[in-house]
MIGU-159024 format. One record per residue (C-alpha): residue number from 1; x, y, z. Coordinates in nm, 3 decimals. Layout:
% MIGU-159024
NUM | X | Y | Z
...
% end
This chain:
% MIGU-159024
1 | -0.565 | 3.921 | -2.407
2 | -0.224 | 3.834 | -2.597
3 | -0.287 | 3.788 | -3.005
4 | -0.034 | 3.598 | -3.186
5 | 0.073 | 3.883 | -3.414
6 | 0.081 | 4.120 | -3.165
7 | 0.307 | 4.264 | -2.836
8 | 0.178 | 4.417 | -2.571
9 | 0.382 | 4.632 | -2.402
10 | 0.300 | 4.624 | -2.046
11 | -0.065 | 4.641 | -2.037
12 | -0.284 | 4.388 | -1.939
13 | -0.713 | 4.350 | -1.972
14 | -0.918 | 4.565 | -1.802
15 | -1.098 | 4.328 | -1.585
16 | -0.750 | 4.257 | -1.457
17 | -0.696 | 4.548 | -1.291
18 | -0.775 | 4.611 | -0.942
19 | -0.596 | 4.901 | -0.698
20 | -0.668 | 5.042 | -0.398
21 | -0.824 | 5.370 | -0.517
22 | -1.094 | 5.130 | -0.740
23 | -1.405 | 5.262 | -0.674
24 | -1.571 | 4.941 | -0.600
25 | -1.307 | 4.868 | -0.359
26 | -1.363 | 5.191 | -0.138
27 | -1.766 | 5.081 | -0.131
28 | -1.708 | 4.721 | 0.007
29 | -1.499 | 4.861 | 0.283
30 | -1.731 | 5.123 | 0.346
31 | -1.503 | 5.410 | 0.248
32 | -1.573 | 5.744 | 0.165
33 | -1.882 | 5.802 | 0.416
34 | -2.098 | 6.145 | 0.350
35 | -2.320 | 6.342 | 0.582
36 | -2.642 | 6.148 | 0.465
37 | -2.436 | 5.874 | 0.616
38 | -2.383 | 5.654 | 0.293
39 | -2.107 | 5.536 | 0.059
40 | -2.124 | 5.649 | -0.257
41 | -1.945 | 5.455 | -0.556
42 | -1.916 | 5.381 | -0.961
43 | -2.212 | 5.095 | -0.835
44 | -2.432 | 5.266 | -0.591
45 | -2.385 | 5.594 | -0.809
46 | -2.527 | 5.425 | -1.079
47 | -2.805 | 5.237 | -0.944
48 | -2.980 | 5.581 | -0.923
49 | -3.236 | 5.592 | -1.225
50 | -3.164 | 5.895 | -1.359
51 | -2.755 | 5.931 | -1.326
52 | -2.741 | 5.592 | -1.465
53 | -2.990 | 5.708 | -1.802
54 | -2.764 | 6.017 | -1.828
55 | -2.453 | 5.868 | -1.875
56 | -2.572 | 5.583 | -2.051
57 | -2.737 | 5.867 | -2.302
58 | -2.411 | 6.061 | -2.320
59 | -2.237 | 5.739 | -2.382
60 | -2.474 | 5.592 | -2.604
61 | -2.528 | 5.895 | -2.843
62 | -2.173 | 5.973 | -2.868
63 | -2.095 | 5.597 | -2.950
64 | -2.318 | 5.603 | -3.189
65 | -2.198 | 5.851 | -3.379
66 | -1.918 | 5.761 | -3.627
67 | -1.498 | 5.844 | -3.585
68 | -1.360 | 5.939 | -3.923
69 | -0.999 | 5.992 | -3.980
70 | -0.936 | 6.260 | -4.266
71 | -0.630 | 6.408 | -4.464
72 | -0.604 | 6.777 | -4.453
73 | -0.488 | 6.821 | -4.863
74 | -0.323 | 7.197 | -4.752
75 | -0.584 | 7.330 | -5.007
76 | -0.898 | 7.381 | -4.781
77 | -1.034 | 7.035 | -4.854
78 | -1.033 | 6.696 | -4.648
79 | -0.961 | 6.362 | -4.760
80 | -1.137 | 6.101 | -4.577
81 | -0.887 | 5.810 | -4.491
82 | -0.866 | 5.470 | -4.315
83 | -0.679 | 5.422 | -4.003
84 | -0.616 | 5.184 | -3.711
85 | -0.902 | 5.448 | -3.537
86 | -1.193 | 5.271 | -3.705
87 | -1.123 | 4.975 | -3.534
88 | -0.959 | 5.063 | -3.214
89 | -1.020 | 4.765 | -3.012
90 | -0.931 | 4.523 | -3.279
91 | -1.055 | 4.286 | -3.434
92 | -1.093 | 4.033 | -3.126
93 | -1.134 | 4.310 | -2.885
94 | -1.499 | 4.526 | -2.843
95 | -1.699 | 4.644 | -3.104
96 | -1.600 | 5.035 | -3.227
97 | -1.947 | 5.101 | -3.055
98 | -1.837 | 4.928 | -2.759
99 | -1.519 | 5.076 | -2.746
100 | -1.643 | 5.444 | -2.774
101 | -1.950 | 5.354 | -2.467
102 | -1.675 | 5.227 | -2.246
103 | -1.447 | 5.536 | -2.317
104 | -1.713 | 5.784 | -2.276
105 | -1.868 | 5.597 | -1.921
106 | -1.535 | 5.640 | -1.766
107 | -1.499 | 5.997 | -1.888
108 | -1.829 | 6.089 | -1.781
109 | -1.807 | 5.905 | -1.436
110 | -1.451 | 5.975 | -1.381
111 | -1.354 | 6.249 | -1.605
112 | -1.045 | 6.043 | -1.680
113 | -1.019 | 5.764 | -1.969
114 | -0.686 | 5.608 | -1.976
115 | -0.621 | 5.409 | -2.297
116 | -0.335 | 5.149 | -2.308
117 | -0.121 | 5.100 | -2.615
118 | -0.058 | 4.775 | -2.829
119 | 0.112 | 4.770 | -3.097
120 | 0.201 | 4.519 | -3.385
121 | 0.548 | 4.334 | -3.490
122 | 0.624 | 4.647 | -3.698
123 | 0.612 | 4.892 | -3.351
124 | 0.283 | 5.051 | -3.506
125 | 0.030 | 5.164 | -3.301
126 | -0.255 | 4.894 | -3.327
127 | -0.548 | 4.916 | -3.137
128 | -0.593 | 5.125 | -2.781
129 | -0.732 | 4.908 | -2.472
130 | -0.961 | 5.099 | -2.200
131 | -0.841 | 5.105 | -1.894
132 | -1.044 | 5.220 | -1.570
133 | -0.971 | 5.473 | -1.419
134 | -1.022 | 5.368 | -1.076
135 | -0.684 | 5.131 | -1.103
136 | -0.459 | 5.410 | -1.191
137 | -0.261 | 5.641 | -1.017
138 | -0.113 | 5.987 | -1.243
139 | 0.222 | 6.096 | -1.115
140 | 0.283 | 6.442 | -1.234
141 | 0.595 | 6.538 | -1.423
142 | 0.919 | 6.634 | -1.190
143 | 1.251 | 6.764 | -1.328
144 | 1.351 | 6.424 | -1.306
145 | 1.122 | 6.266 | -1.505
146 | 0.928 | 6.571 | -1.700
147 | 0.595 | 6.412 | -1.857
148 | 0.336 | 6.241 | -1.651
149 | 0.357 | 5.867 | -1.543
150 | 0.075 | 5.609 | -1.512
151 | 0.141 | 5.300 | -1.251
152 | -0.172 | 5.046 | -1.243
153 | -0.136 | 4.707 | -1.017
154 | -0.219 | 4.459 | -1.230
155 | -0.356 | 4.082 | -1.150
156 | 0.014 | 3.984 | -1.149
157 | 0.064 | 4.188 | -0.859
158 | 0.284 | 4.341 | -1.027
159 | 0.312 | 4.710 | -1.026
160 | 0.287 | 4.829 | -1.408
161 | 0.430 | 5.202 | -1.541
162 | 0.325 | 5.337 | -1.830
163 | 0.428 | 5.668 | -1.998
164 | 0.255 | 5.855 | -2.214
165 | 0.463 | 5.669 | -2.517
166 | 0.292 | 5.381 | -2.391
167 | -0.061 | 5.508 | -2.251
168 | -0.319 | 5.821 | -2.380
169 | -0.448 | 5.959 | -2.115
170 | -0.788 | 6.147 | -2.236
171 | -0.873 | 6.448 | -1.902
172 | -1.200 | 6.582 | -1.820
173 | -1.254 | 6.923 | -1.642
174 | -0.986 | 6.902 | -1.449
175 | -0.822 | 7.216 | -1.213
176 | -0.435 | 7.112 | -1.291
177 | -0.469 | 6.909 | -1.607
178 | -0.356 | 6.569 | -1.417
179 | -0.662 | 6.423 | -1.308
180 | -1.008 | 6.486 | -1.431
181 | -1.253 | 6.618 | -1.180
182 | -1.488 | 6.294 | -1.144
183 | -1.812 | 6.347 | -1.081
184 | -1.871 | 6.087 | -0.857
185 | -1.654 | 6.246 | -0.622
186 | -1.721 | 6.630 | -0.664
187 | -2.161 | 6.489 | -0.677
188 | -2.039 | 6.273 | -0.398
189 | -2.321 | 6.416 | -0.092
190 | -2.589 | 6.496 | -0.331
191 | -2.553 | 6.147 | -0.475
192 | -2.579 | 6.013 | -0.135
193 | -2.861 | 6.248 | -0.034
194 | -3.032 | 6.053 | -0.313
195 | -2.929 | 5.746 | -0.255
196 | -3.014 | 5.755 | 0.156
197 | -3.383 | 5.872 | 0.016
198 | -3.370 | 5.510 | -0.169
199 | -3.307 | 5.334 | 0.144
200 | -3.556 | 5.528 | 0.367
201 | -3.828 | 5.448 | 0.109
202 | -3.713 | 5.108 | 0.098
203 | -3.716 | 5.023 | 0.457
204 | -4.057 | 5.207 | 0.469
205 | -4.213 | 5.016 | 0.260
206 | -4.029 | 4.693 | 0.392
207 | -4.074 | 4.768 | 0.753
208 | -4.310 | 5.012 | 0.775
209 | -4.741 | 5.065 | 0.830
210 | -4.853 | 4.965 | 0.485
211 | -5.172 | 4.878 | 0.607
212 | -5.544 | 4.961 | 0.454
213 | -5.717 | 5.095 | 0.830
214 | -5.695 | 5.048 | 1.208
215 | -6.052 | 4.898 | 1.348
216 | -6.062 | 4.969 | 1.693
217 | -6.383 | 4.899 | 1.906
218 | -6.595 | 5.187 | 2.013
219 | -6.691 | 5.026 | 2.429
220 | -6.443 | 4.830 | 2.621
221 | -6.131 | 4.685 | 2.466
222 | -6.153 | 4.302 | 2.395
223 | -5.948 | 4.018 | 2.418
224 | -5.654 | 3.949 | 2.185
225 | -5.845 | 3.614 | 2.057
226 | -6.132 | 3.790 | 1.984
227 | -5.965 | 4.072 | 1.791
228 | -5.820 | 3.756 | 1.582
229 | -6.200 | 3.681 | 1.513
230 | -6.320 | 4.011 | 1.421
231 | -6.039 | 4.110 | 1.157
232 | -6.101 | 3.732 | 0.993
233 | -6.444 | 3.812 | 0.985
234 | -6.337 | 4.156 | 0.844
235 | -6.157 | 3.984 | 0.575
236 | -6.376 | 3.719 | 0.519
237 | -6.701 | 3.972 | 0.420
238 | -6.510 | 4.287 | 0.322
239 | -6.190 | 4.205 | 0.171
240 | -6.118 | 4.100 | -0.168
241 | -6.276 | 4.205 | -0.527
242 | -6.526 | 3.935 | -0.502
243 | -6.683 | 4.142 | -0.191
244 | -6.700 | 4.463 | -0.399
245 | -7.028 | 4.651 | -0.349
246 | -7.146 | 4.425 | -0.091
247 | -7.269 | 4.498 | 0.281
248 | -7.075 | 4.372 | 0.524
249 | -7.232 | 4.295 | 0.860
250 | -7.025 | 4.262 | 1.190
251 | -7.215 | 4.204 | 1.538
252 | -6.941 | 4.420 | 1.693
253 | -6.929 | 4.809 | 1.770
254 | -6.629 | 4.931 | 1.538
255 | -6.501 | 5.229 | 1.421
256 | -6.288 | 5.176 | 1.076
257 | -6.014 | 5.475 | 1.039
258 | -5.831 | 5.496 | 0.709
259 | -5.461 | 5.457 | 0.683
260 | -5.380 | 5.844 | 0.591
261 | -5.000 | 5.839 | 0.537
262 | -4.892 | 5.796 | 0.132
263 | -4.581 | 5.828 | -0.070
264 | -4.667 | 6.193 | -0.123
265 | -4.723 | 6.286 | 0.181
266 | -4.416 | 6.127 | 0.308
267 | -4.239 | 6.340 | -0.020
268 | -4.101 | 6.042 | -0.196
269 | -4.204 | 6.182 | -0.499
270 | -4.118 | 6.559 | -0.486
271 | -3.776 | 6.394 | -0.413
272 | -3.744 | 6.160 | -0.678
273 | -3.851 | 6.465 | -0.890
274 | -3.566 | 6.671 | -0.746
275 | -3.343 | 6.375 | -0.812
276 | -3.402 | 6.394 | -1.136
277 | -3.332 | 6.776 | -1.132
278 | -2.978 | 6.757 | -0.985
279 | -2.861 | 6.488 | -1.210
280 | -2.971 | 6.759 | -1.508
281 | -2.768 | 6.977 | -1.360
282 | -2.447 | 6.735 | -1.278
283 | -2.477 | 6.667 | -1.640
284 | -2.603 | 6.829 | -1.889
285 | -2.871 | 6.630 | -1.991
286 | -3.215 | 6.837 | -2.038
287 | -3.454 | 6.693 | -1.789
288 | -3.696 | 6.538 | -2.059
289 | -3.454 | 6.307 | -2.126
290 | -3.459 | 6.165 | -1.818
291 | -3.814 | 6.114 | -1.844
292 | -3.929 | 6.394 | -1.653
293 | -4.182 | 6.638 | -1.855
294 | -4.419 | 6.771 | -1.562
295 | -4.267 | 7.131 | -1.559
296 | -4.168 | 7.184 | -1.926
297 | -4.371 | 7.119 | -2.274
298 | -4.305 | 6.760 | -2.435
299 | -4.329 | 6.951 | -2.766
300 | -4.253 | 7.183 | -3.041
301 | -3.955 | 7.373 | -3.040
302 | -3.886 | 7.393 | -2.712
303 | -3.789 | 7.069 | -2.726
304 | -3.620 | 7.057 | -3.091
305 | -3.393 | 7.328 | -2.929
306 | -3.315 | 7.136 | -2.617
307 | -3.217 | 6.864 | -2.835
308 | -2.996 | 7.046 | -3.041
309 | -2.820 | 7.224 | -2.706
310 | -2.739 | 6.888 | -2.585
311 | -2.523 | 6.813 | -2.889
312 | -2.411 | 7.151 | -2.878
313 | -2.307 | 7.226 | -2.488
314 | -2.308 | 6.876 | -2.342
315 | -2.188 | 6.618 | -2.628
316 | -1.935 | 6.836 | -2.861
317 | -1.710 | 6.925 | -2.491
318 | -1.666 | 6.566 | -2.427
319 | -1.590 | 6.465 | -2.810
320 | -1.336 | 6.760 | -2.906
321 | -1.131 | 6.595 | -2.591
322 | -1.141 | 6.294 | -2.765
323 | -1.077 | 6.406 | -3.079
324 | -0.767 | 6.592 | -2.985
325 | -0.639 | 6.308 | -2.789
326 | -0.680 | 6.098 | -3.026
327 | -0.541 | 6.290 | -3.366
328 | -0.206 | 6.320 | -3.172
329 | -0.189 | 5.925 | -3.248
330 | -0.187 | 5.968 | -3.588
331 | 0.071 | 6.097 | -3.862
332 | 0.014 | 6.440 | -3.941
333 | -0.145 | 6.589 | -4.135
334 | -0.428 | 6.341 | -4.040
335 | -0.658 | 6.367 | -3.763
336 | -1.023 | 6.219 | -3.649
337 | -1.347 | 6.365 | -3.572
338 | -1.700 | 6.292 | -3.500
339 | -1.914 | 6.304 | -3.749
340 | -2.273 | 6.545 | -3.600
341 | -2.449 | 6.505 | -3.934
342 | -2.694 | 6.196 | -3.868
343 | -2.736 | 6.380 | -3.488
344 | -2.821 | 6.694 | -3.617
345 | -3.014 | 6.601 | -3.895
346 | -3.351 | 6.789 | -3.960
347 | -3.708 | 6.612 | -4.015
348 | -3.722 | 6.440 | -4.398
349 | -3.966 | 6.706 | -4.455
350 | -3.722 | 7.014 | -4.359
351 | -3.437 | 6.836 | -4.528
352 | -3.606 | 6.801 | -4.854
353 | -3.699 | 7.169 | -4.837
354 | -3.314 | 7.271 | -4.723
355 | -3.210 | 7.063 | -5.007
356 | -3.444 | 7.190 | -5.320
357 | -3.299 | 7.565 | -5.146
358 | -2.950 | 7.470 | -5.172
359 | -2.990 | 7.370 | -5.560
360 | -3.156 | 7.661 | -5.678
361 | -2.895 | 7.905 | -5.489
362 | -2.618 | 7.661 | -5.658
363 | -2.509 | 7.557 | -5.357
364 | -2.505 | 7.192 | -5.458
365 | -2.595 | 7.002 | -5.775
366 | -2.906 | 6.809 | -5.826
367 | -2.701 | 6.438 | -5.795
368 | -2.532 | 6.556 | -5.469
369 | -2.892 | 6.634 | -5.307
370 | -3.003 | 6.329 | -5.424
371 | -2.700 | 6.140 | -5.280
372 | -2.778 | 6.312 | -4.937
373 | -3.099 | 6.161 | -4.971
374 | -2.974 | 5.797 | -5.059
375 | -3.102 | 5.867 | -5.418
376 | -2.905 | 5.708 | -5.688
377 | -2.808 | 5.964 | -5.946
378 | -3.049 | 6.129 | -6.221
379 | -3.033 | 5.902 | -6.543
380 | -2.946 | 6.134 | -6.859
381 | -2.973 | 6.043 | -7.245
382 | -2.677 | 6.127 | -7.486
383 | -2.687 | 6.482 | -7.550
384 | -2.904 | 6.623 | -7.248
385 | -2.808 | 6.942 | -7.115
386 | -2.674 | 6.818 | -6.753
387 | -2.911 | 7.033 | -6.504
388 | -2.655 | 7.054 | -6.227
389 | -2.450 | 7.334 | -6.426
390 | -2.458 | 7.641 | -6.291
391 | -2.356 | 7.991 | -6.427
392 | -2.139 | 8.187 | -6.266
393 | -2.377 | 8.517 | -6.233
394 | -2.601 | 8.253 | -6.020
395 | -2.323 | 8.157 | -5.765
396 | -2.225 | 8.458 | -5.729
397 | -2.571 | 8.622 | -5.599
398 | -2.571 | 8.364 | -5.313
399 | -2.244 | 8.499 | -5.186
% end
């Protein structure tokens, strides 16, 4: 999308792109094949239920937590500041929610997130426009040309280079720092493992004996017209809730046998429950998250614990990439970070107690608690004492 007001240097929409190495792309051919005998892609990766709630939780939760830019004053402190950052995608481009998601998927997926640059009439850095990672190729730096350089074919057909002047190139865990590691590829056989289970249970349940009983007669066999005649009768007097409780009566000598085979015998759910497992461990996400609470407690704090891990070994690796990345954009001696506070905020009652703590020890004022709280602050008459000072003998106990 071309604005007006703004050039683009070499860079065109996402939805643009398409390349040879595009996930998508390898699928319809039927690329990348895996002993369970499947293709496994970005779409048939993510049509498994619980890969697709993990990264979308990732995603989400990190999205939803806000990317401040701040001033470091030289004196200890931090000065919160504006920047092109809280906007990135612009102001016709995706939301700042949107923006982070979309960043975060393709990291997560791809542990790559290349970010294209536009900038305004003044050569400023103006917004940053996602790019997937599946229409880009990385060449590495040579003594030629010594820093990395992106190429992405374009819907021009054109083939577009981009250097990092021109692109950000955000890396996951990656072995030689030039592509991520995706985990589509490195997951690739126990993603199909998962996704082959899918398709048996599918075509089972398509295909397969999903029938109540076999009747079979007890003497001599009978003709196929009469077996019609018996199984309508069947129907007719046995079948249906309207028949419930009744006593059926057939002039025949039949034996009824159950249907004995179920989804648990056949272990579609033990592995749909191990599915769940694996995408835990692929990542990160505690496995009551992903719905699955049969082998842990659902409460407590077990679970308060688990919650704050996630944040602290799963969410904070991912956004101190970002955050690094993306402070290199900006003037020193600014930089951005995520702010953790709503995520890893306590229960109103714990807060309230933390808080009334804090005040006594001096560690805050009574109007700064009550501004954490989204209290206005304490109205005072001419000439009372202000409660919030605190002597010096008092702040220095807490130390």
């Amino acid at each position: 999308m071309r604005w007006p007001w703004q050039r683009i240097p070499d860079v065109a929409a996402p939805r643009d792109l398409i390349s040879v190495s595009d996930p998508a792309l390898v699928e319809w051919f039927g690329g990348g094949a895996t002993y369970a005998g499947v293709s496994v892609g970005e779409t048939s990766a993510l049509g498994i239920p619980a890969l697709y709630r993990a990264v979308a939780l990732i995603a989400g939760t990190i999205a939803a937590l806000p990317l401040k830019t701040y001033r470091d004053t030289g004196d200890g402190e931090r000065q919160q500041m504006t920047s092109f950052l809280d906007d990135p995608g612009g102001p016709l481009g995706p939301t700042p929610f949107e923006w982070k998601e979309t960043v975060l998927m393709h990291l997560v997926l791809h542990s790559d997130a290349f970010l294209a640059h536009v900038v305004n009439q003044g050569g400023g850095l103006a917004n940053l426009i996602p790019v997937h990672p599946g229409g880009v190729h990385v060449d590495p730096p040579t003594r030629e040309f010594p820093f990395p350089r992106y190429k992405a074919r374009l819907a021009d057909g054109n083939l577009r280079t981009f250097t990092p002047a021109t692109m950000t190139h955000i890396v996951g865990p990656s072995p030689n720092g030039s592509r991520g590691l995706s985990l589509i590829e490195v997951a690739r056989q126990s993603l199909a493992t998962t996704i082959a289970g899918d398709r048996a249970a599918a075509k089972m349940y398509g295909t397969g004996f999903m029938v109540g009983g076999l009747v079979t007669p007890r003497d001599d066999d009978i003709e196929e017209g009469d077996g019609e005649t018996i199984r309508k009768n069947l129907h007719e007097r046995a079948g249906g809730w309207e028949h419930a409780g009744e006593l059926a009566f057939i002039n025949r000598k039949l034996q009824l046998d159950k249907w004995k085979m179920t989804a648990e015998e056949a272990q579609f759910l033990q592995s749909r429950q191990y599915q769940i497992e694996e995408v835990a461990r692929w990542t990160g996400v505690p496995p009551h998250l992903l719905m699955q609470t049969e082998k842990q407690t659902s409460w407590g704090t077990g679970v308060a614990e688990q919650n704050r891990g996630l944040g602290r070994f799963t969410l904070l690796p991912w956004t101190r990439r970002i955050e690094e990345r993306l402070s290199r954009l900006l003037a020193k001696p600014r930089f951005v970070e995520f702010e953790f506070a709503g995520l890893e905020r306590p229960t109103p009652e714990q807060e309230i107690r933390l808080l009334i703590e804090q005040v006594e020890h001096g560690l805050l004022t009574v109007d700064e608690a009550r501004k954490i709280r989204n209290l206005p602050p304490l109205e005072r008459a001419p000439g009372d004492v202000v409660p919030d000072d605190v002597d010096a003998d008092r702040v220095e106990a807490t130390r």
